[in-house]
DOTI-371826 format. One record per atom (N, C-alpha, C): residue in three letters; x, y, z. Coordinates in steps of 0.02 Angstrom, whole numbers, padded with zeros to 5 digits, always signed. Layout:
ALAXYZ ...
END
This chain:
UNK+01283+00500-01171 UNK+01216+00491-01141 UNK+01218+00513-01068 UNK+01153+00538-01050 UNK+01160+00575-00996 UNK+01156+00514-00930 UNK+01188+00530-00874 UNK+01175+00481-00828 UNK+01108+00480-00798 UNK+01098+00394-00802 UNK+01015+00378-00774 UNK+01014+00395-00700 UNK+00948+00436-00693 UNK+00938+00463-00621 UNK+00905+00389-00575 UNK+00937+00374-00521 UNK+00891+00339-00473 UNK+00866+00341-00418 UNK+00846+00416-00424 UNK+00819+00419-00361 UNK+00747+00395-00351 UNK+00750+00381-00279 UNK+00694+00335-00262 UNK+00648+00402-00227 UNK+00589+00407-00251 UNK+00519+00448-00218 UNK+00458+00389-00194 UNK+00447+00401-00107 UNK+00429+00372-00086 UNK+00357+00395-00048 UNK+00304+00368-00072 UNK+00246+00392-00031 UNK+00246+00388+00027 UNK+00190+00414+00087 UNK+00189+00389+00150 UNK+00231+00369+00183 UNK+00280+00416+00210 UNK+00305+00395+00225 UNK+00328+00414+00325 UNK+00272+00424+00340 UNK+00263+00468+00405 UNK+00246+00406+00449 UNK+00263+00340+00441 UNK+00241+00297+00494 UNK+00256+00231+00453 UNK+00275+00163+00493 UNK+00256+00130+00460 UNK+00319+00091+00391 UNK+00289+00067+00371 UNK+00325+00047+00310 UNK+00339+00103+00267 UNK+00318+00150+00250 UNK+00339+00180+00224 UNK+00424+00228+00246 UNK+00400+00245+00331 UNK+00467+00256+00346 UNK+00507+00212+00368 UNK+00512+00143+00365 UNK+00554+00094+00366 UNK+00583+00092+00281 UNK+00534+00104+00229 UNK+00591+00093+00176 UNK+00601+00150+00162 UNK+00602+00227+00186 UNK+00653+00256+00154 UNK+00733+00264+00211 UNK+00712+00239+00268 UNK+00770+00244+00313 UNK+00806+00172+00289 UNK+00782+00113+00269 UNK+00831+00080+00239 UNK+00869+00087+00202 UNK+00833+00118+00126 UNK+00856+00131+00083 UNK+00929+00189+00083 UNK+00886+00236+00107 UNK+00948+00293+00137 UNK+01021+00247+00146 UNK+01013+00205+00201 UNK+01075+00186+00231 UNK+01104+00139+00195 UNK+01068+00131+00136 UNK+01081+00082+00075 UNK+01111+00120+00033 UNK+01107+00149+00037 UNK+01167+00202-00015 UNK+01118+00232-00075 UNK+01049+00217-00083 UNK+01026+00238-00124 UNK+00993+00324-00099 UNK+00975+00362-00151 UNK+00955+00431-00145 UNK+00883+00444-00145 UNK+00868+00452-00072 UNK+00780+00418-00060 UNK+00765+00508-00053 UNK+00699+00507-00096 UNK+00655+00571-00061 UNK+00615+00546-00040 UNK+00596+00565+00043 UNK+00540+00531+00081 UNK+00484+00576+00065 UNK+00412+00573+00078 UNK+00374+00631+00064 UNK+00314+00597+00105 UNK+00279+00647+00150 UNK+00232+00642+00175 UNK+00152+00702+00174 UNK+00103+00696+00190 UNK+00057+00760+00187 UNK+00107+00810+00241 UNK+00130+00802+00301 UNK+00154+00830+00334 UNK+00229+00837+00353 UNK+00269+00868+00305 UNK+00324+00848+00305 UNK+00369+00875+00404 UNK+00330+00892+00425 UNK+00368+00913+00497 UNK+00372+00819+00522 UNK+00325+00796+00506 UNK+00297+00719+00532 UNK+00368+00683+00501 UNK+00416+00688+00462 UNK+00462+00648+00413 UNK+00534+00698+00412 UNK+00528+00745+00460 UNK+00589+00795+00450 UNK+00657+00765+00485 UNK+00663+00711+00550 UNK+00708+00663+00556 UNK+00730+00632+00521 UNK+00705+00624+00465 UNK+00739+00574+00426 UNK+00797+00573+00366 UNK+00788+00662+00384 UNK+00856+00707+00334 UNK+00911+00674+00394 UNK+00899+00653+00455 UNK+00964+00634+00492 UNK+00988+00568+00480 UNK+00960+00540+00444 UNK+00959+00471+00420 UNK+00990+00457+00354 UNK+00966+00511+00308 UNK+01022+00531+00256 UNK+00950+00550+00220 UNK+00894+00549+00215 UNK+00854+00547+00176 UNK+00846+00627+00149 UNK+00802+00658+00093 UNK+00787+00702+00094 UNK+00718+00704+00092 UNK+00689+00752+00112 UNK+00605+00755+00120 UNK+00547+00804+00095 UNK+00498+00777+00070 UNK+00435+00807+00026 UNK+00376+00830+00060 UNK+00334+00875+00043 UNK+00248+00849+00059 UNK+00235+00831+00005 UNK+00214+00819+00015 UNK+00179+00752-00036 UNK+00113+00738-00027 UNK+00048+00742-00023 UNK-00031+00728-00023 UNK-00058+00700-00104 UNK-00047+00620-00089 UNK-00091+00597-00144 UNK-00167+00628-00150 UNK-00193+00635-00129 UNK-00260+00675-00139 UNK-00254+00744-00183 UNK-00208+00760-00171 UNK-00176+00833-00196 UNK-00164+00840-00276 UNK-00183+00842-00312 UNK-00150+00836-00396 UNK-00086+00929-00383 UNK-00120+00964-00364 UNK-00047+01015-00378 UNK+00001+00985-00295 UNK-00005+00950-00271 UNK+00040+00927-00216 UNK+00098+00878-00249 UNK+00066+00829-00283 UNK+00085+00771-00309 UNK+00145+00799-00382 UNK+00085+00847-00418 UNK+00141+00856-00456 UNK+00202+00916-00456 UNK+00195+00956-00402 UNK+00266+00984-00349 UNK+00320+00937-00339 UNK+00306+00884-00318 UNK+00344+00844-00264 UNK+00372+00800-00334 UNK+00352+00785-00383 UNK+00370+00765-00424 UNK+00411+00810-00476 UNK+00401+00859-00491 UNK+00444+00921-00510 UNK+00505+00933-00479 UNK+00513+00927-00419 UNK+00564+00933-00362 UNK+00614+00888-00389 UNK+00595+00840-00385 UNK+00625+00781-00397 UNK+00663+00782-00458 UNK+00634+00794-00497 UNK+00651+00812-00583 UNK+00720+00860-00589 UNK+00686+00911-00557 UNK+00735+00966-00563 UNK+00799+00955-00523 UNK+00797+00922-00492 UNK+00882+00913-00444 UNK+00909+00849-00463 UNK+00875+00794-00492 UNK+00904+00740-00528 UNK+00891+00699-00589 UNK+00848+00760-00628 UNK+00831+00728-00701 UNK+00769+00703-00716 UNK+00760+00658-00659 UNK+00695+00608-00658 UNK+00686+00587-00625 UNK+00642+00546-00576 UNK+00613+00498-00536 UNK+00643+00431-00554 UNK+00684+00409-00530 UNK+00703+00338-00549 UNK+00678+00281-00546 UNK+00659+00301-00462 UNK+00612+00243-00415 UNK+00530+00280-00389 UNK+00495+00244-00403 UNK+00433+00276-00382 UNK+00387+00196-00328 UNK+00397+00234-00267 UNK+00366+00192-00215 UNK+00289+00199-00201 UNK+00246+00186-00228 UNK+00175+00200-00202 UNK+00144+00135-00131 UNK+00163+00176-00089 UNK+00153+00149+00002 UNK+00104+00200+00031 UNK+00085+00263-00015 UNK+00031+00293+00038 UNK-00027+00257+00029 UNK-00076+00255+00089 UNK-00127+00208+00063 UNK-00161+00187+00172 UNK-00228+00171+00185 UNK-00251+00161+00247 UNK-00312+00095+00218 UNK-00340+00095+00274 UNK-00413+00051+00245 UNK-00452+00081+00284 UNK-00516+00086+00254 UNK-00577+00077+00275 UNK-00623+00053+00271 UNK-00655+00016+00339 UNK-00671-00066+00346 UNK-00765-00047+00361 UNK-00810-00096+00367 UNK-00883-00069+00378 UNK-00914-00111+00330 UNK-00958-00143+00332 UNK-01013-00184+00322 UNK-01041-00097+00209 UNK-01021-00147+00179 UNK-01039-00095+00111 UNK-01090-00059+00099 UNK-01164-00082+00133 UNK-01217-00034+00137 UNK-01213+00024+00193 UNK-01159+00014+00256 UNK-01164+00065+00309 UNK-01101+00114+00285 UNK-01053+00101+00260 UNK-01001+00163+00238 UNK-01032+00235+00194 UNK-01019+00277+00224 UNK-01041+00344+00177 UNK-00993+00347+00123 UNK-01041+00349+00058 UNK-00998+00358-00005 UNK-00953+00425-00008 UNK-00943+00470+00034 UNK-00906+00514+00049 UNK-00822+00474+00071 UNK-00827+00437+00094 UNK-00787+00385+00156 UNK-00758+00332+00093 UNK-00803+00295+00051 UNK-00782+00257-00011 UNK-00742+00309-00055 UNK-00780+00357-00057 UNK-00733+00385-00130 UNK-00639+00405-00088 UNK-00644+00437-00042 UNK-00591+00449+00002 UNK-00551+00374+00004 UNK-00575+00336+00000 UNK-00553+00271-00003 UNK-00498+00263-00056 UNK-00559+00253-00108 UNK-00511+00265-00187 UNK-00482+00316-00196 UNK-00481+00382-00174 UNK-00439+00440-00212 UNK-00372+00426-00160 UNK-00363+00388-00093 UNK-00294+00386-00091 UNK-00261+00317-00099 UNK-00294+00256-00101 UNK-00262+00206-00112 UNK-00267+00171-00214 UNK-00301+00239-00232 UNK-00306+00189-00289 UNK-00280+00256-00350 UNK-00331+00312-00325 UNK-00312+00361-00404 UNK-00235+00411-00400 UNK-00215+00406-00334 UNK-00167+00446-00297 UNK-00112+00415-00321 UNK-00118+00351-00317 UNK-00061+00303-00358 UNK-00062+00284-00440 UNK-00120+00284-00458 UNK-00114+00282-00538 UNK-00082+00366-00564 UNK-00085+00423-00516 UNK-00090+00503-00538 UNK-00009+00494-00525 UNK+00021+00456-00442 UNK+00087+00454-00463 UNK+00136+00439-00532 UNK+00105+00376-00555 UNK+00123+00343-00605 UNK+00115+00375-00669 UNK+00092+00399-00686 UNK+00073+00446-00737 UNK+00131+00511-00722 UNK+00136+00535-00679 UNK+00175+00582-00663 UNK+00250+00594-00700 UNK+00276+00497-00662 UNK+00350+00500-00657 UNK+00368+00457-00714 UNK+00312+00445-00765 UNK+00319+00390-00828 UNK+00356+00442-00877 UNK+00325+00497-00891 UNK+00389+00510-00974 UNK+00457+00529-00928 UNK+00478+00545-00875 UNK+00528+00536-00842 UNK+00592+00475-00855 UNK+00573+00432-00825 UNK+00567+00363-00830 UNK+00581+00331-00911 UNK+00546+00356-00946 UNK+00550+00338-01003 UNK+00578+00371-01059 UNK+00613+00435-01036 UNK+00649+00475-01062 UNK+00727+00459-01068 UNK+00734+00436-00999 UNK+00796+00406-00991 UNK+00798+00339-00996 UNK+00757+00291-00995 UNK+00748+00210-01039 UNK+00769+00178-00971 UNK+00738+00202-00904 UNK+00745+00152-00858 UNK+00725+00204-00798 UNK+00689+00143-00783 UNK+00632+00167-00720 UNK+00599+00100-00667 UNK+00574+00115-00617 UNK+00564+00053-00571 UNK+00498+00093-00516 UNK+00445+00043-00537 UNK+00379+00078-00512 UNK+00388+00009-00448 UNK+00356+00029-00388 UNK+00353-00034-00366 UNK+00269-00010-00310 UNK+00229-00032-00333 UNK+00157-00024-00312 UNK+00162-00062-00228 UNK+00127-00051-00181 UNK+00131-00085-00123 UNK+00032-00090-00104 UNK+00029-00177-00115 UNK-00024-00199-00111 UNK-00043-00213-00062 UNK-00079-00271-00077 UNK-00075-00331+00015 UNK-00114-00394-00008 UNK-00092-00437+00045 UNK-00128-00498+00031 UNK-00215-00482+00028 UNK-00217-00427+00040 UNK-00309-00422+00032 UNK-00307-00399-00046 UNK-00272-00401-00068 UNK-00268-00390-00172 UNK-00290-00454-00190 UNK-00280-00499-00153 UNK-00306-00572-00169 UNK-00361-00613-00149 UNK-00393-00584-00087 UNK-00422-00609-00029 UNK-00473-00568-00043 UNK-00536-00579-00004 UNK-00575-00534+00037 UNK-00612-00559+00119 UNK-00598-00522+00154 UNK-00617-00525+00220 UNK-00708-00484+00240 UNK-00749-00523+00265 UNK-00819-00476+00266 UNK-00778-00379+00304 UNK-00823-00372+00295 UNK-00811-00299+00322 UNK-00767-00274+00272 UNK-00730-00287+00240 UNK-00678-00265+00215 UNK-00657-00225+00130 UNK-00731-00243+00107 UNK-00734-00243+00041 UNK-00722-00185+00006 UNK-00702-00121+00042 UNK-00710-00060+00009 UNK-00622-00066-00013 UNK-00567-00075+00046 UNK-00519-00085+00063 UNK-00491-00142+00017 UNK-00522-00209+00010 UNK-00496-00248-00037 UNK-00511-00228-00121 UNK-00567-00186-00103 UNK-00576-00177-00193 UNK-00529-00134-00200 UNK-00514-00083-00168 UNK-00412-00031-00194 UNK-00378-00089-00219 UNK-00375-00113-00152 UNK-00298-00162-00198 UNK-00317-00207-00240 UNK-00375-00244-00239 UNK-00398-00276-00295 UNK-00341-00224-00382 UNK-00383-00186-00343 UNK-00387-00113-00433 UNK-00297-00094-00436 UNK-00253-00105-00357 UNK-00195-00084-00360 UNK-00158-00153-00404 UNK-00190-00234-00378 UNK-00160-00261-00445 UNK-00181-00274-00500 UNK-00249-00248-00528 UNK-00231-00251-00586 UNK-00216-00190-00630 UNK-00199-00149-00603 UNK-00177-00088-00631 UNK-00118-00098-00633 UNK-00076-00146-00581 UNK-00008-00164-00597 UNK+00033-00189-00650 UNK-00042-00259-00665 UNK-00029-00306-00714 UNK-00029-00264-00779 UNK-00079-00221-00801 UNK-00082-00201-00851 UNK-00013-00159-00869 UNK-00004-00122-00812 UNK+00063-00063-00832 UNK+00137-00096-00831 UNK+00136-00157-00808 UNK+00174-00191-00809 UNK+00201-00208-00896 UNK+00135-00229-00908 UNK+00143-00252-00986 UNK+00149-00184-01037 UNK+00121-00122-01018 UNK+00138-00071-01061 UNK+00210-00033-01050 UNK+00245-00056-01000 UNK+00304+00011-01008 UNK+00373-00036-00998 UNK+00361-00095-00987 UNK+00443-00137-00990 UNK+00487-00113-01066 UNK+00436-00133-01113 UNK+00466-00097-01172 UNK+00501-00036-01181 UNK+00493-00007-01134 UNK+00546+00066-01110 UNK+00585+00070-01075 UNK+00603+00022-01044 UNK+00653-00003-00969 UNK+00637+00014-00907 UNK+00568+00017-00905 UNK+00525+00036-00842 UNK+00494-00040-00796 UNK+00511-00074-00766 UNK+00505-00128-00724 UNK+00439-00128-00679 UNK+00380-00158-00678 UNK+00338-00133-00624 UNK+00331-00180-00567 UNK+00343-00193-00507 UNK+00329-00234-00452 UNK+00258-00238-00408 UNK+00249-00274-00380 UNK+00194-00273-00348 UNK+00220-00302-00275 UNK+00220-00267-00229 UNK+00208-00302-00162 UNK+00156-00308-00102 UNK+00151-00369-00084 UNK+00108-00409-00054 UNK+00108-00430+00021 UNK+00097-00354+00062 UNK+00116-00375+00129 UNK+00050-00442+00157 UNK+00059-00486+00213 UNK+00039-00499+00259 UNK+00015-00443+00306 UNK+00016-00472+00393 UNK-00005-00441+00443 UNK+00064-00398+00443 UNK+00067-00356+00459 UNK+00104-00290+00475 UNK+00127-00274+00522 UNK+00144-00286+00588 UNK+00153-00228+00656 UNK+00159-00153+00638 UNK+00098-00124+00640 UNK+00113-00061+00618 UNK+00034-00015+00660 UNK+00025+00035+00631 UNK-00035+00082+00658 UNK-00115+00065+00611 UNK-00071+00024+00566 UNK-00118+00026+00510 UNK-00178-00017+00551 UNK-00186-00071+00585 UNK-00205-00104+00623 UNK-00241-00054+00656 UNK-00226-00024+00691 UNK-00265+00021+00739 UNK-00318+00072+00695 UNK-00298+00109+00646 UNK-00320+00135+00591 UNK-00372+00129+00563 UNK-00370+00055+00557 UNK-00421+00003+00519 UNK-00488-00008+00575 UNK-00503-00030+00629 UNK-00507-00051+00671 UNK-00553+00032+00682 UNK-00509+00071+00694 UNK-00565+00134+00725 UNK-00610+00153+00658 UNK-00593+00162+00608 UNK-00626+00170+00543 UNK-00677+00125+00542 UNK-00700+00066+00564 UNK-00754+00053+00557 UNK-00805+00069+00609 UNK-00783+00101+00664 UNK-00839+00125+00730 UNK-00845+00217+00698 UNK-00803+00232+00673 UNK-00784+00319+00648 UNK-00822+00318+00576 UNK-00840+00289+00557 UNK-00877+00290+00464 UNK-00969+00264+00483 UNK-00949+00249+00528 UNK-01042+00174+00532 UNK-01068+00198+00586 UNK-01121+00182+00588 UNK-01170+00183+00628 UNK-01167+00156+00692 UNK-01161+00154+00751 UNK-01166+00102+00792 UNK-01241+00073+00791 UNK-01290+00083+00780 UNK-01338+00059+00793 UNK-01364+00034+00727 UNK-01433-00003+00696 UNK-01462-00016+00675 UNK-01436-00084+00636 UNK-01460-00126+00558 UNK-01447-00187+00560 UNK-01372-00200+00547 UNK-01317-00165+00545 UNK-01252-00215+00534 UNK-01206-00177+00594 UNK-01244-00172+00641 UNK-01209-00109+00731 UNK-01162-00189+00734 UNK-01189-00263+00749 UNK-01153-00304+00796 UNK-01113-00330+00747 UNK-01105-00345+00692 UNK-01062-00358+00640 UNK-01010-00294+00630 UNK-01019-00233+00634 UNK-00967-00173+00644 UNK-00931-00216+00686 UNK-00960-00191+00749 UNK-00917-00196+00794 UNK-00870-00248+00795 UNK-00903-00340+00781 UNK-00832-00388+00774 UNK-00806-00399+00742 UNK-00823-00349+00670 UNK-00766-00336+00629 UNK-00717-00287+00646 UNK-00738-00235+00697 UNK-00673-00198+00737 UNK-00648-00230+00787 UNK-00662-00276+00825 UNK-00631-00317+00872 UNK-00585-00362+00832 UNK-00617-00389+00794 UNK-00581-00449+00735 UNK-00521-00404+00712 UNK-00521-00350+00700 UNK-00464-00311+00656 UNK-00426-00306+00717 UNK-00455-00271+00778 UNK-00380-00256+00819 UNK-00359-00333+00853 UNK-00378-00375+00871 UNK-00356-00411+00886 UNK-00307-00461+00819 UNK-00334-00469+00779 UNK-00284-00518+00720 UNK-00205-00476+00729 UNK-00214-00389+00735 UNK-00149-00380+00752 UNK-00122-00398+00806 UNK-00157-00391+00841 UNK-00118-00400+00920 UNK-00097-00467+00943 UNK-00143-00486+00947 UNK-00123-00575+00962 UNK-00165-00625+00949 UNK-00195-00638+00872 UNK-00228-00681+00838 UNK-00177-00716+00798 UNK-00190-00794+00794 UNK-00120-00831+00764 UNK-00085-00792+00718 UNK-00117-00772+00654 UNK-00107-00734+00604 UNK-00069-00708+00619 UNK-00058-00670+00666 UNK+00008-00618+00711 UNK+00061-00636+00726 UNK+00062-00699+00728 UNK+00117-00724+00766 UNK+00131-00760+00672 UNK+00124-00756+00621 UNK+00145-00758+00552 UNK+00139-00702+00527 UNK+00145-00640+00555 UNK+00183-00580+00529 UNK+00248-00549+00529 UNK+00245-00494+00527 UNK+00326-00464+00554 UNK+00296-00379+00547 UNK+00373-00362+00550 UNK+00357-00266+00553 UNK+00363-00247+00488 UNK+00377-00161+00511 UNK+00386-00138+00425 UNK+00438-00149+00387 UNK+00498-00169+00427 UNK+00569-00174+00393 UNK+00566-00231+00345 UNK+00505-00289+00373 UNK+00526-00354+00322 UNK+00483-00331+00257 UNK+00450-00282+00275 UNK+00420-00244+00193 UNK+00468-00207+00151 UNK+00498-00178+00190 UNK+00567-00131+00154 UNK+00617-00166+00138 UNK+00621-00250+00148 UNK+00673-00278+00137 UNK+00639-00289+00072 UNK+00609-00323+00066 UNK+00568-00353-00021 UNK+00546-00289-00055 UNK+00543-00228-00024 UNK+00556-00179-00085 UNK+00636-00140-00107 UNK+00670-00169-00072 UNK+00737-00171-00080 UNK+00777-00203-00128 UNK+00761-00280-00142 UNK+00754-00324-00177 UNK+00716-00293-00245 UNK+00660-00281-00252 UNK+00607-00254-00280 UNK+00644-00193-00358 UNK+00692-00170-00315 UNK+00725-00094-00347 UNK+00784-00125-00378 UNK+00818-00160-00334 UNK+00892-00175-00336 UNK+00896-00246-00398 UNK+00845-00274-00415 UNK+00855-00311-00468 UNK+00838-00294-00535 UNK+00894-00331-00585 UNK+00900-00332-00622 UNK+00822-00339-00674 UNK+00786-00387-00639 UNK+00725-00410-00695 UNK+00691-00417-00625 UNK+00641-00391-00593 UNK+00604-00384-00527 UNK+00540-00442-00526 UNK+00526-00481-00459 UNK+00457-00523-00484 UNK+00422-00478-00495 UNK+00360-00516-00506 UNK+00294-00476-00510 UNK+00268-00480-00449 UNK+00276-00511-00435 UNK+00240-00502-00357 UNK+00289-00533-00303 UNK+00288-00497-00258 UNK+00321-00508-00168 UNK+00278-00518-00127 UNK+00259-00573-00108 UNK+00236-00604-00043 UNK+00294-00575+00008 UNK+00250-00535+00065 UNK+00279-00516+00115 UNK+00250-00571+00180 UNK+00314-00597+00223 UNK+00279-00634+00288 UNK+00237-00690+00273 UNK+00258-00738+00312 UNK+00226-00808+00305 UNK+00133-00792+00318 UNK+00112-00769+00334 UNK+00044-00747+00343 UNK+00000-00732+00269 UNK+00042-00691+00238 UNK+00031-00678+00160 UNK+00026-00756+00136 UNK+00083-00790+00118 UNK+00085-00849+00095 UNK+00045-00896+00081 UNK+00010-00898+00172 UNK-00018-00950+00190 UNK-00089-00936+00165 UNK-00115-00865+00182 UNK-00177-00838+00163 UNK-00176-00828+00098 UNK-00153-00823+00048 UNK-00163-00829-00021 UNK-00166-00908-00053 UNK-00117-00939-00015 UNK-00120-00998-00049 UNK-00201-01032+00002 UNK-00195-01027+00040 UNK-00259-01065+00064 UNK-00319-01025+00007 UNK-00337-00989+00016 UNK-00395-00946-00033 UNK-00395-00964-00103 UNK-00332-00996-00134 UNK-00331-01007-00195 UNK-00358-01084-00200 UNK-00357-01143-00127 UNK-00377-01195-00138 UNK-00454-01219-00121 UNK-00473-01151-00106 UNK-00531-01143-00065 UNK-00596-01127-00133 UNK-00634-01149-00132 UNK-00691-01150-00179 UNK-00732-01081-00140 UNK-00766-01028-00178 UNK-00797-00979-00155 UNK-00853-00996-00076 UNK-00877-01041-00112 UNK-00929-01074-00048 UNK-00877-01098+00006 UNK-00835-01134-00008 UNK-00797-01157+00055 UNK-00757-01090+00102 UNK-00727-01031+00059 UNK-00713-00973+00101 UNK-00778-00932+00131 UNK-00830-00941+00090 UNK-00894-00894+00156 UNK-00893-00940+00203 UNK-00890-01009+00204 UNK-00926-01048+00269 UNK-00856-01031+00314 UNK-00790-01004+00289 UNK-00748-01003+00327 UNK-00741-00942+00372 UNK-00780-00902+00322 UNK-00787-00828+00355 UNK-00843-00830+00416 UNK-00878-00864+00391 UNK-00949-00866+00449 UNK-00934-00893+00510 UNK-00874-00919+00493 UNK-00859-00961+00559 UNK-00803-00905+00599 UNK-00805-00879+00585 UNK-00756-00792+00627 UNK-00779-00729+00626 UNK-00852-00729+00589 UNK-00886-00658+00561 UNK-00951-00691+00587 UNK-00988-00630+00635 UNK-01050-00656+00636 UNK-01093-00610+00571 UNK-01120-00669+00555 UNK-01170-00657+00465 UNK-01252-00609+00491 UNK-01218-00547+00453 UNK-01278-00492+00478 UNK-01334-00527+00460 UNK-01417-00513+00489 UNK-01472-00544+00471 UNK-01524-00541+00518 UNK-01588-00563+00498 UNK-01624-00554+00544 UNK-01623-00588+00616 
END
């Protein structure tokens, strides 16, 4: 029998968590292809041990290159990391459906098109390890936020389901669940809702302290001070790969924890009155 390939292909990986887990991994002894839209943006990281892709989830002949690559120099995709992914934040009647669909084609169809990709791979050789990268907003929803929580909403249950269709082949699927982040994503988030919306007319003052609300929770809102960086994400997808029988889900950072488990004891009415009390409620 031929030897099982494990190499790990990693989305996004030009900032961020994404290049925190393939520079872990690297130095972990495992055989990481990093891949970014811009691979000049990820070309350090061949000094790290990594090797490197373009890669553009938006891309269907990008995606399935970078996946071909992969194939051809080690059989198969072993590990498939789906970490590319941004938010975009804005009150749901002011976002241009141009801006929503862009939404979903990289945090939601870019990752089901991965998965599909590197599955008869994977299942050719009877062992494979998908590990999806969510967030505590897969569980949650924050006002402003709803375009952004419905991806990952769709990233877990697209998990759950594929989870249950491909173990039967020795394909493992994970789900991880960051908290607050130290990362760009914060900043990202935060300009995307003044860069998509309107400043003016009925949801201009609700934009805006939902972009104040976003950059500040990173910077120095309690919440922050129950986060961490990207490495404690690359550690639980480390874990994630390296086990035998993987959870289903990784809570990343005490922030995750706390915010899922509070939301789960929280009755729907009791989380809006909680939101209203940090969101001013658009209206006349």
């Amino acid at each position: 029998m031929a030897e099982v390939s494990k190499a790990v292909l990693i989305t996004g990986c030009s900032t961020g968590i994404g290049r925190a887990t393939a520079e872990r991994l690297a130095q972990g002894g495992w055989n990481v292809y990093a891949s970014a839209r811009r691979p000049e943006s990820i070309a350090d990281l061949q000094e790290k041990g990594a090797k490197t892709l373009a890669l553009d989830v938006d891309d269907e002949q990008s995606m399935a290159a970078a996946v071909r690559a992969v194939e051809e120099a080690e059989g198969a995709v072993g590990v498939l990391v789906n970490n590319a992914g941004y938010s975009q934040s804005g009150a749901i009647e002011a976002v241009p459906l141009d801006e929503v669909r862009r939404q979903f084609e990289t945090n939601v169809f870019g990752l089901v098109r991965m998965c599909q990709l590197v599955l008869p791979g994977m299942r050719g050789q009877g062992w494979g390890r998908i590990v999806n990268v969510s967030s505590m907003g897969g569980r949650l929803t924050f006002p402003g936020g709803g375009f952004y929580h419905a991806t990952k909403y769709a990233v877990e249950a697209i998990s759950d389901a594929l989870r249950f269709e491909v173990r039967g082949f020795g394909v493992e699927v994970a789900i991880i669940e960051p908290g607050l982040i130290r990362t760009s994503f914060g900043d990202t988030a935060a300009h995307g809702v003044g860069a998509a919306n309107s400043q003016t007319g009925p949801y201009a003052d609700f934009n805006a302290a939902v972009a104040k609300a976003t950059e500040e929770v990173y910077e120095n809102g309690p919440l922050a001070k129950l986060g961490g960086g990207p490495d404690t994400v690359a550690r639980a997808i480390e874990k994630a790969i390296s086990s035998r029988r993987p959870r289903t889900r990784y809570k990343v950072t005490p922030s995750a924890r706390m915010a899922i488990a509070t939301r789960r004891l929280m009755t729907d009415r009791m989380w809006d009155g909680a939101m209203r009390s940090n969101f001013p409620q658009p209206g006349r």
